[in-house]
C-alpha positions as CSV (number, residue, x, y, z in Angstrom):
1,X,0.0,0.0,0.0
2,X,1.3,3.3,-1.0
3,X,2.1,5.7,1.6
4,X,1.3,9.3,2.3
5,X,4.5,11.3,1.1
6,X,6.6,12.6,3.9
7,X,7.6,16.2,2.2
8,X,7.2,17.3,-1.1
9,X,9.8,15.7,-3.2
10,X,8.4,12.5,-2.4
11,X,5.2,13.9,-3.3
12,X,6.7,14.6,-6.8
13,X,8.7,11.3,-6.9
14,X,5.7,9.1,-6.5
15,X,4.1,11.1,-8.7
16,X,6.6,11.0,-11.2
17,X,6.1,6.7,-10.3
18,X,2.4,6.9,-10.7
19,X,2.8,8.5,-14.2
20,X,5.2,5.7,-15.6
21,X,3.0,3.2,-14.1
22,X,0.0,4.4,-15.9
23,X,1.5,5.0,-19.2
24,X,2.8,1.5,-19.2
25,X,-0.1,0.1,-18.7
26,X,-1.6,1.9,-22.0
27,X,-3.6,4.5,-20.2
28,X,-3.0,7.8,-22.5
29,X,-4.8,10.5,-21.0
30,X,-3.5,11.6,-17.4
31,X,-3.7,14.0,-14.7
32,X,-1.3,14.5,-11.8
33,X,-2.4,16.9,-9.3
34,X,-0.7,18.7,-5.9
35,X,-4.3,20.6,-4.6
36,X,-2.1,22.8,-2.2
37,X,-3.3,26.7,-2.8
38,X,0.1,27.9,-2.4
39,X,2.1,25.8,-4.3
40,X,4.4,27.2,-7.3
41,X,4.0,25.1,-10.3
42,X,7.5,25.9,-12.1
43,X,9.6,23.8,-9.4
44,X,7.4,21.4,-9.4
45,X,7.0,21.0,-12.7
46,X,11.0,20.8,-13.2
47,X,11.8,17.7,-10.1
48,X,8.5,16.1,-12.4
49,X,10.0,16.3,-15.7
50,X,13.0,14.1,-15.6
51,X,10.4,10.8,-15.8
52,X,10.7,11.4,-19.3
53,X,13.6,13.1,-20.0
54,X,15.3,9.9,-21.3
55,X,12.7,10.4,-24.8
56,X,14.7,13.5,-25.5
57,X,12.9,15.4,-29.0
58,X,10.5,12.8,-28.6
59,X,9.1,14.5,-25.5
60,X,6.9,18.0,-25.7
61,X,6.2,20.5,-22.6
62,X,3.5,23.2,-23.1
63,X,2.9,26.0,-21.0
64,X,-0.6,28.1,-20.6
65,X,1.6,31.0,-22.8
66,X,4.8,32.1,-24.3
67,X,6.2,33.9,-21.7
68,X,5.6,31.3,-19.0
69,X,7.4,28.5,-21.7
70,X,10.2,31.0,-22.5
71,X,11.0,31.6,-18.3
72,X,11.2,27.8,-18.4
73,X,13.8,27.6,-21.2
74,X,15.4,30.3,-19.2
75,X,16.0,28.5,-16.0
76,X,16.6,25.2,-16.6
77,X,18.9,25.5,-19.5
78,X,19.3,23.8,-22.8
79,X,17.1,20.4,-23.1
80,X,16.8,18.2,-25.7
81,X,12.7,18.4,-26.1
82,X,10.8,21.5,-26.9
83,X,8.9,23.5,-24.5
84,X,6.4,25.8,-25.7
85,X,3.1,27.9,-25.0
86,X,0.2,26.2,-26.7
87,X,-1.0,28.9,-28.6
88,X,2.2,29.5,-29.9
89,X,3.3,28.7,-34.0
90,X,5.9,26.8,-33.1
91,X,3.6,24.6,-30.7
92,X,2.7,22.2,-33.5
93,X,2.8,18.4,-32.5
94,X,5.3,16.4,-34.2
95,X,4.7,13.0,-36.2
96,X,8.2,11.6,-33.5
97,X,6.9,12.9,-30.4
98,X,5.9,10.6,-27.7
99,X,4.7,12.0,-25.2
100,X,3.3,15.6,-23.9
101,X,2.9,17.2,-20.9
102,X,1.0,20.2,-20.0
103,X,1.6,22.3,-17.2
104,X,-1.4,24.3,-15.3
105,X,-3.3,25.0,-18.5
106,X,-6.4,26.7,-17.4
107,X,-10.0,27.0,-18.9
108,X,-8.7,30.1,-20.8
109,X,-6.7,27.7,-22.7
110,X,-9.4,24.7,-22.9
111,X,-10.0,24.7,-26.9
112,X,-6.5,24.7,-27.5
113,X,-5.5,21.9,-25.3
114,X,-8.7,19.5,-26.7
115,X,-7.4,20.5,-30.4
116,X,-3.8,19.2,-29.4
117,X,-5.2,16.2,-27.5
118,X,-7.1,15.2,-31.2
119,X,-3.4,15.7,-32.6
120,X,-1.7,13.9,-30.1
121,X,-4.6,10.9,-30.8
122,X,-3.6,7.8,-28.7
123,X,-0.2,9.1,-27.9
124,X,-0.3,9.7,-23.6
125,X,-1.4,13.5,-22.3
126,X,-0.4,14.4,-18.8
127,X,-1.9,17.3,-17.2
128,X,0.0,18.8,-14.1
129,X,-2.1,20.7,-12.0
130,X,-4.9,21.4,-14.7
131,X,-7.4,24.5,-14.2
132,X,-9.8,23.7,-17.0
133,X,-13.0,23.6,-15.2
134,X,-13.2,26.9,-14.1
135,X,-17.2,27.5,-14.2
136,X,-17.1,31.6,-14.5
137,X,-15.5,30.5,-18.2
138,X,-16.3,27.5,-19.4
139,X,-20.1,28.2,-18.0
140,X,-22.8,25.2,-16.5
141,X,-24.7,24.3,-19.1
142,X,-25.0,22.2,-22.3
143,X,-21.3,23.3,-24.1
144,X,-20.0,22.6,-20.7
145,X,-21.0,19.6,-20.6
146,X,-20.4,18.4,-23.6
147,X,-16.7,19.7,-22.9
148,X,-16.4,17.5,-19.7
149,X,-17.4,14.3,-21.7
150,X,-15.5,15.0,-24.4
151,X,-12.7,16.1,-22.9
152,X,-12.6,16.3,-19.5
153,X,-14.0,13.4,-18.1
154,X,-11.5,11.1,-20.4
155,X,-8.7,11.7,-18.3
156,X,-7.6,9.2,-15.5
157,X,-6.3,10.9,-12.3
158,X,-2.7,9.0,-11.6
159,X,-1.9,11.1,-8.6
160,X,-3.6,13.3,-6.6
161,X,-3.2,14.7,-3.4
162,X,-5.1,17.4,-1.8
163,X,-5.2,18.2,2.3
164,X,-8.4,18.7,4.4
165,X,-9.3,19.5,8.0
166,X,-7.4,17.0,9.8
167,X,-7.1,14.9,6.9
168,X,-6.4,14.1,3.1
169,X,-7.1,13.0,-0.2
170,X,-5.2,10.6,-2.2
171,X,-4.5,8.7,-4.9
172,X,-1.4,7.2,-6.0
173,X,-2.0,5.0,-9.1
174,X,-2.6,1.6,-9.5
175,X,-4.0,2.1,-6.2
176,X,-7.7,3.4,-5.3
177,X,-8.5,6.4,-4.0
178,X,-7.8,6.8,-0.5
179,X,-9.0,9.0,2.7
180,X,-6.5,9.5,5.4
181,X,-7.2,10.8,8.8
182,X,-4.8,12.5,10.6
183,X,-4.5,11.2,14.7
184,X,-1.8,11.6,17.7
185,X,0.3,9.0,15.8
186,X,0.4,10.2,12.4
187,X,-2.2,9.6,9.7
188,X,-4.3,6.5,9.2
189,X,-6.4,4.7,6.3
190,X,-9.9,5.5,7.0
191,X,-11.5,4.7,3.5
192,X,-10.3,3.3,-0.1
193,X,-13.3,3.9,-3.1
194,X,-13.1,3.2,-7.0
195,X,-13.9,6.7,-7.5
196,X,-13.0,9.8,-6.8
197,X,-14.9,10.7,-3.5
198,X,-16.3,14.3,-3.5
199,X,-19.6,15.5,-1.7
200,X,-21.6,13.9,0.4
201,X,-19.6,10.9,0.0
202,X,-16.4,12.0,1.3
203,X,-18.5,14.5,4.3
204,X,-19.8,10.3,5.1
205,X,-16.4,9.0,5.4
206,X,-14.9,11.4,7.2
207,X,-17.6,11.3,9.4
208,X,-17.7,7.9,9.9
209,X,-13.9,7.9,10.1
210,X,-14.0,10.6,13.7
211,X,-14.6,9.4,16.4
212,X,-16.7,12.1,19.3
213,X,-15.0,14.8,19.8
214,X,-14.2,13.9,23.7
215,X,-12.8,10.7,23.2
216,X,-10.5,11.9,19.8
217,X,-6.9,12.7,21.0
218,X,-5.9,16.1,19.9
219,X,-3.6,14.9,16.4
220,X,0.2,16.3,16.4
221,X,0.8,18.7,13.5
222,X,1.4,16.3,10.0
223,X,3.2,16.2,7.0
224,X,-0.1,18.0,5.3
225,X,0.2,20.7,7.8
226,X,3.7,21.2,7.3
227,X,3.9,21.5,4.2
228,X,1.6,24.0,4.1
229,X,3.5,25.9,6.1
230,X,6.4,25.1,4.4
231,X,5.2,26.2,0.6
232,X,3.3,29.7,2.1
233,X,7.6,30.4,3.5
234,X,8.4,29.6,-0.1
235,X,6.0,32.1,-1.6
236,X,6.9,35.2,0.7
């Protein structure tokens, strides 16, 4: 059974694990996400990377825009695979290219991102830390929908991780998702579901899963917590 991560790199590196896992076991459309409000997507996305730096050209980063893909080129130097805004000219996808990752596209860029998914056909697509369903642009009714099952709702979450009160949310493929529940010695499996847990659902198991308030030790401050702590230092 696949732990919680202790800090962040591990967070990354069983990401990174996940990913592989998934890939090689013919699942093409991905998403890795780190739900943590302050985290910085740049360093992330550069300890993620090296899981496929060994394609070289035949590996393609996009960014949400040019400017965000040229800072990238700036700080981490010359690499053998193209990394580019999507709406850019020079984004085109290439018949040798492998794979493709893209990095915190948004709703803004939604149409762009389905258009290269069609290019990219069966070839694997890995979101990091995707924004596409923001409501305010991609709206709540029938287009919307329509999106999500054309788009949306055909990629597989590989790794996900997201902190609650006194809790979390994880996934680590091949596993199921999981609920963890944070007590005086650390955090424990509470819950493991096929799906996604969201709602009512996961209010149930985390109800279920606490005990009354009197007889519930007081839990010591967790990873979850510290690394909140630790990515708001980061971003001062």
């Amino acid at each position: 059974m696949t732990q919680l991560p202790q800090n962040l790199d591990d967070a990354i590196a069983q990401a990174r694990e996940a990913t592989k896992a998934a890939i090689a076991d013919g699942l093409t459309r991905l998403q890795v996400e780190l739900v943590f409000p302050e985290l910085k997507i740049m360093p992330v996305a550069e300890q993620f990377i090296p899981a496929f730096e060994d394609l070289g050209d035949r590996f393609r980063v996009f960014f949400p825009d040019p400017g965000s893909a040229a800072l990238a080129r700036r700080d981490w130097g010359e690499k053998p695979y193209a990394i580019r805004g999507i709406g850019e000219l020079k984004a085109v996808i290439q018949p040798e290219e492998e794979v493709f990752l893209f990095v915190e596209p948004s709703s803004v860029e939604v149409t762009q991102v389905e258009q290269l998914c069609e290019e990219a056909q069966q070839r694997p697509v890995v979101l990091l830390n995707p924004r596409l369903e923001d409501i305010a642009i991609i709206g709540i009714g029938y287009a919307a929908r329509q999106l999500r099952e054309r788009l949306l709702n055909t990629f597989e979450s590989c790794y996900y991780i997201r902190p609650l009160e006194g809790a979390a949310l994880f996934r680590c493929y091949p596993s199921p998702w999981q609920v963890w529940r944070e007590t005086e010695n650390g955090y424990e499996l509470i819950a493991e579901e096929p799906q996604k847990p969201i709602g009512e659902t996961l209010e149930r198991i985390l109800f279920q899963g606490t005990d009354t308030e009197a007889a519930r030790p007081a839990p010591r401050k967790g990873f979850l917590a510290g690394l909140q702590e630790f990515l708001r230092a980061l971003s001062q």
